[in-house]
MIKOLDREN-533778 format. One line per field, with one value per residue (C-alpha): residue number from 1; x, y, z; residue in three letters. Coordinates in Angstrom, 1 decimal, decimal comma. Each point is the difference from the previous one (the first is absolute). Example, Ala and Ser with C-alpha at 12.3 -4.5 7.8 and 13.67 -1.06 7.14 Angstrom:
n	[1	2]
east	[12,3	1,4]
north	[-4,5	3,4]
up	[7,8	-0,7]
res	[Ala	Ser]
END
This chain:
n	[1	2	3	4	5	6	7	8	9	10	11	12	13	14	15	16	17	18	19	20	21	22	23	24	25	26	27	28	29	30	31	32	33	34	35	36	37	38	39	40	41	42	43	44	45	46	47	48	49	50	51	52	53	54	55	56	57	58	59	60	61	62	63	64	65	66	67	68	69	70	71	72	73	74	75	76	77	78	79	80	81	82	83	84	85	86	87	88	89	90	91	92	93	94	95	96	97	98	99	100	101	102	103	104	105	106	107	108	109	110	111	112	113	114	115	116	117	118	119	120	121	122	123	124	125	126	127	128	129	130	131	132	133	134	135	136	137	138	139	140	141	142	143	144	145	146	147	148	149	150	151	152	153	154	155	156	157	158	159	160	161	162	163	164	165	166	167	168	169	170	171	172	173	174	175	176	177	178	179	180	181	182	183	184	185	186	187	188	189	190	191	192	193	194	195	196	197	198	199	200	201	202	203	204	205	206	207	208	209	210	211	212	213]
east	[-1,2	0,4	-2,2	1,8	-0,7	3,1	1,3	-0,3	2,0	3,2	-0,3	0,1	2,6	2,3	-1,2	1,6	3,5	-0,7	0,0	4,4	-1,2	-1,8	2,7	0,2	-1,3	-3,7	1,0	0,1	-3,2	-1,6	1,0	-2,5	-3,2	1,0	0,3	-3,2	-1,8	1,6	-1,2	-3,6	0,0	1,2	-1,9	-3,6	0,6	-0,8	1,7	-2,2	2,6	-1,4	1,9	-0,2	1,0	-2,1	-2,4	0,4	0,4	3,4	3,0	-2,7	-1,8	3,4	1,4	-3,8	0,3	3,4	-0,4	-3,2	1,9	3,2	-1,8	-1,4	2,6	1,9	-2,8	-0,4	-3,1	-3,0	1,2	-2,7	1,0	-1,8	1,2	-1,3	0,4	-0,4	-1,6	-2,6	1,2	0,7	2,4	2,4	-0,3	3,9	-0,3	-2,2	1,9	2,9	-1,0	-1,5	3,4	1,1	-2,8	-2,9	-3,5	-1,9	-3,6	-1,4	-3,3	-1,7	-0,1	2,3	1,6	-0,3	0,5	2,7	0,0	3,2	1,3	3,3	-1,3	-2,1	-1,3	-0,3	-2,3	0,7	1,4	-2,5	1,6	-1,2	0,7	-1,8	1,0	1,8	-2,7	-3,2	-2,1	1,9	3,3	0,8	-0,4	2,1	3,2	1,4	3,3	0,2	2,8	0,5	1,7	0,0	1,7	-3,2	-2,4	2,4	0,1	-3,8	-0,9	2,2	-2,9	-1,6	-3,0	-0,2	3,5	1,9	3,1	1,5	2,3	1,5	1,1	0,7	-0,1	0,7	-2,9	0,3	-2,9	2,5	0,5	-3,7	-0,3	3,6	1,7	1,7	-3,7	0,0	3,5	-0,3	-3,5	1,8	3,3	-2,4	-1,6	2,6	1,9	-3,1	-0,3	3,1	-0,3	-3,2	1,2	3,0	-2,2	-2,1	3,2	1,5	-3,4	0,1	3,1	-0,8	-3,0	2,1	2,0	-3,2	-1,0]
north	[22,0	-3,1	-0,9	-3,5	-1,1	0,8	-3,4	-1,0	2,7	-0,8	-3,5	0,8	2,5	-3,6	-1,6	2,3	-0,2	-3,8	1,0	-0,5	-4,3	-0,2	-2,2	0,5	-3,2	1,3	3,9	-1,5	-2,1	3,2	2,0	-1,6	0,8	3,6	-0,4	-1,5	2,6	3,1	-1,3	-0,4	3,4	1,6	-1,7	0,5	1,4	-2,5	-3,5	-2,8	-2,8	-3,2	-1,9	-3,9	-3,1	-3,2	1,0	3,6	0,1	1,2	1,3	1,5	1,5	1,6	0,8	1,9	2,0	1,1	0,9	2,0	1,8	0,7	1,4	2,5	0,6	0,6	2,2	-2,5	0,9	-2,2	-3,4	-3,0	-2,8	-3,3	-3,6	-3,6	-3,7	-3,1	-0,7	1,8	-0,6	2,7	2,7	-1,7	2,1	0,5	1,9	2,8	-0,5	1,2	3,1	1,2	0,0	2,3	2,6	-1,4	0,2	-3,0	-0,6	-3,4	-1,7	-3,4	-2,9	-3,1	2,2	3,2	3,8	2,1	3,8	0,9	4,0	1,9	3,4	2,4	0,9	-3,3	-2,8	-2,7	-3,0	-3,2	-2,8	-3,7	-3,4	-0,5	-2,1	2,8	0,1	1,0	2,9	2,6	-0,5	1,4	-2,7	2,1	2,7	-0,7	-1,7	-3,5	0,1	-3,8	-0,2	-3,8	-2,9	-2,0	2,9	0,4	-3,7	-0,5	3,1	-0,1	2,3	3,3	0,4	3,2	1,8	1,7	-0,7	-2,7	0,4	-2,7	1,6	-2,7	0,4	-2,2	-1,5	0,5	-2,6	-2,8	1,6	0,6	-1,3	-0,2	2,6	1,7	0,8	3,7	0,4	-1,8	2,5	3,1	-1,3	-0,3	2,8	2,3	-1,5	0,5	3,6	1,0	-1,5	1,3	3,5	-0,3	-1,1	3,6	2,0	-1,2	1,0	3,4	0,7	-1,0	1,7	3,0	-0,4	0,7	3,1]
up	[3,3	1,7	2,7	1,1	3,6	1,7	1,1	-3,9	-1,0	2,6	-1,2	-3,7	0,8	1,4	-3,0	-2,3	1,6	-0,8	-3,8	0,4	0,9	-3,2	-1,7	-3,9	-1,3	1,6	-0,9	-3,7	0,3	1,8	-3,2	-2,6	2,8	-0,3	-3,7	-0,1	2,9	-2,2	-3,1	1,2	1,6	-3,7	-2,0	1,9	3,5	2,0	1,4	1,3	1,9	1,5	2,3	0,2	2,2	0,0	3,6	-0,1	3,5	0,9	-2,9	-2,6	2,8	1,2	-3,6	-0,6	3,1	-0,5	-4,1	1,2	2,8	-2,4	-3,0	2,4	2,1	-3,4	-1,5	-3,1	-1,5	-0,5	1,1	1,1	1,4	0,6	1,3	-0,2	-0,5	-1,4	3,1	2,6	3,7	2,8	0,3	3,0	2,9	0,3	-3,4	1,3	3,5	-1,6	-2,2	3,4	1,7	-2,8	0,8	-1,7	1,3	-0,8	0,2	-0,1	-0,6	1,3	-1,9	-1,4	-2,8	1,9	-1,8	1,2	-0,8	0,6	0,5	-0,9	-0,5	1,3	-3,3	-2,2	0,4	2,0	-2,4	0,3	0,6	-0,4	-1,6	-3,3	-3,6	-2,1	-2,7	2,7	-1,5	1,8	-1,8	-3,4	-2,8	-2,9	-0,3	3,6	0,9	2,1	2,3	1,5	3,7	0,4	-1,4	-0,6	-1,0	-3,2	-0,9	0,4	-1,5	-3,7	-1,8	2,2	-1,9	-1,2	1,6	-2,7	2,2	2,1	2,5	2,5	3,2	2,4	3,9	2,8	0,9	4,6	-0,2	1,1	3,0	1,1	3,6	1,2	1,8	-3,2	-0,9	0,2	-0,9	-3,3	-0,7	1,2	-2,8	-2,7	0,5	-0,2	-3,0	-1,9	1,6	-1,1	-3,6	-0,9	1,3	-2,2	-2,8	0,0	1,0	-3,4	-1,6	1,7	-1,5	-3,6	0,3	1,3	-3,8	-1,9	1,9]
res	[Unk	Unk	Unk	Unk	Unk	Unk	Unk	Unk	Unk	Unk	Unk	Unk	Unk	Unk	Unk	Unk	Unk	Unk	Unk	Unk	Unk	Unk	Unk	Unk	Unk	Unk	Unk	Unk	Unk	Unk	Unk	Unk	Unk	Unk	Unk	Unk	Unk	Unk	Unk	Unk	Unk	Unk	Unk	Unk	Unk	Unk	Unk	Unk	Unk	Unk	Unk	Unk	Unk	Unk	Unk	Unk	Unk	Unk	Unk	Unk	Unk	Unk	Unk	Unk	Unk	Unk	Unk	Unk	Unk	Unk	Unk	Unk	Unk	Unk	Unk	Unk	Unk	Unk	Unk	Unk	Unk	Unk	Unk	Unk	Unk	Unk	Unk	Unk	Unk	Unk	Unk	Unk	Unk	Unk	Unk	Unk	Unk	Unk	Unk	Unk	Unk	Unk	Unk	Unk	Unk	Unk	Unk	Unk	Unk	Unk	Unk	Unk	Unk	Unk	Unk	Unk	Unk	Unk	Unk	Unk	Unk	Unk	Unk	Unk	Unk	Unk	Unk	Unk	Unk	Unk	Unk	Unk	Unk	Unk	Unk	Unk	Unk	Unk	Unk	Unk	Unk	Unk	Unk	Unk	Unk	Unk	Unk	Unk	Unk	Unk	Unk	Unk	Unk	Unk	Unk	Unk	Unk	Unk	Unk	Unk	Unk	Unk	Unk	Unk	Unk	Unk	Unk	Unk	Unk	Unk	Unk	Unk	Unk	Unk	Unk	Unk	Unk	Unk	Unk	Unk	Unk	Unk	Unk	Unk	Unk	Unk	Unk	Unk	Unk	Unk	Unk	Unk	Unk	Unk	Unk	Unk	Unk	Unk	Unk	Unk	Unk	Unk	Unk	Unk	Unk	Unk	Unk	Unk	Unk	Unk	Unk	Unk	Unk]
END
């Protein structure tokens, strides 16, 4: 039973009849992720993903959230996700700005590189959130897949130490329009794209999984 704050739900329930925009070039690229999610829960139940971009502080931040909130909302079993980058920052405020205008509660600490626990459901535990290089402690050093969501992540990063897959998903990066008026609007555009591909992402895997039964 799904326990999804009830603002989150409505706005995964737009996201969804967003599934239509996906055009086909990303529906193909999409594919070999659910390939790769499908294969990992088969062969030994569980699917560790890590989400990358150079400062970890906006589209890997997003892109963790979301996979995190789809694998649940999907009921995919045993799914972990972690983000980092090649760089320890802050998370950009419009980040966490933005997954609160689509229901999120977000608790956040003091501090130059502050920690944001951030809620969907009334019965998970709130996703910590903060910048950090993707090879801290925390992460998973073996067996988990490396999606990349920017453009100079992937060129600076050729070898993921110890990821057993590689995957380049590339986002807009609505940094170029911090501190002008399109601000928000850029944030709020980002998010949802990434919303609605990461939900598509675990709705294909729901249904393959569905196959096996």
């Amino acid at each position: 039973m799904k326990n999804l704050i009830p603002k989150v739900e409505k706005f995964i329930q737009f996201r969804i009849n967003d599934f239509d925009e996906i055009d086909e070039f990303r529906k193909t690229l999409i594919k070999s992720l659910v390939d790769y999610i499908i294969k990992c829960i088969k062969k030994q139940n569980f699917v560790r993903l890590m989400f990358l971009c150079t400062y970890n502080s906006r589209r890997s931040h997003l892109s963790q959230v979301w996979a995190t909130i789809a694998a649940y909302y999907y009921e995919i079993p045993n799914v972990e996700t972690f983000s980092g980058g090649t760089e320890e920052t802050s998370i950009y405020k419009s980040s966490m700005d933005v997954l609160k205008i689509a229901g999120m509660e977000i608790n956040q600490s003091n501090g130059t590189n502050p920690i944001y626990e951030i809620l969907y459901a009334k019965d998970v535990k709130a996703i910590k959130a903060y910048s950090k290089v993707y090879y801290i402690r925390e992460n998973p050093t073996e067996k988990y897949g490396a999606i990349v969501n920017c453009s100079k992540a992937d060129k600076s990063c050729p070898i993921i130490t110890g990821a057993d897959f590689r995957f380049t998903m590339l986002y807009k990066d609505p940094k170029e329009f911090d501190n002008t008026k399109f601000e928000l609007e850029k944030y709020i555009e980002t998010n949802n794209i990434i919303a609605t591909e990461l939900l598509y992402v675990f709705y294909l895997c729901k249904i393959e999984l569905n196959k096996s039964i």
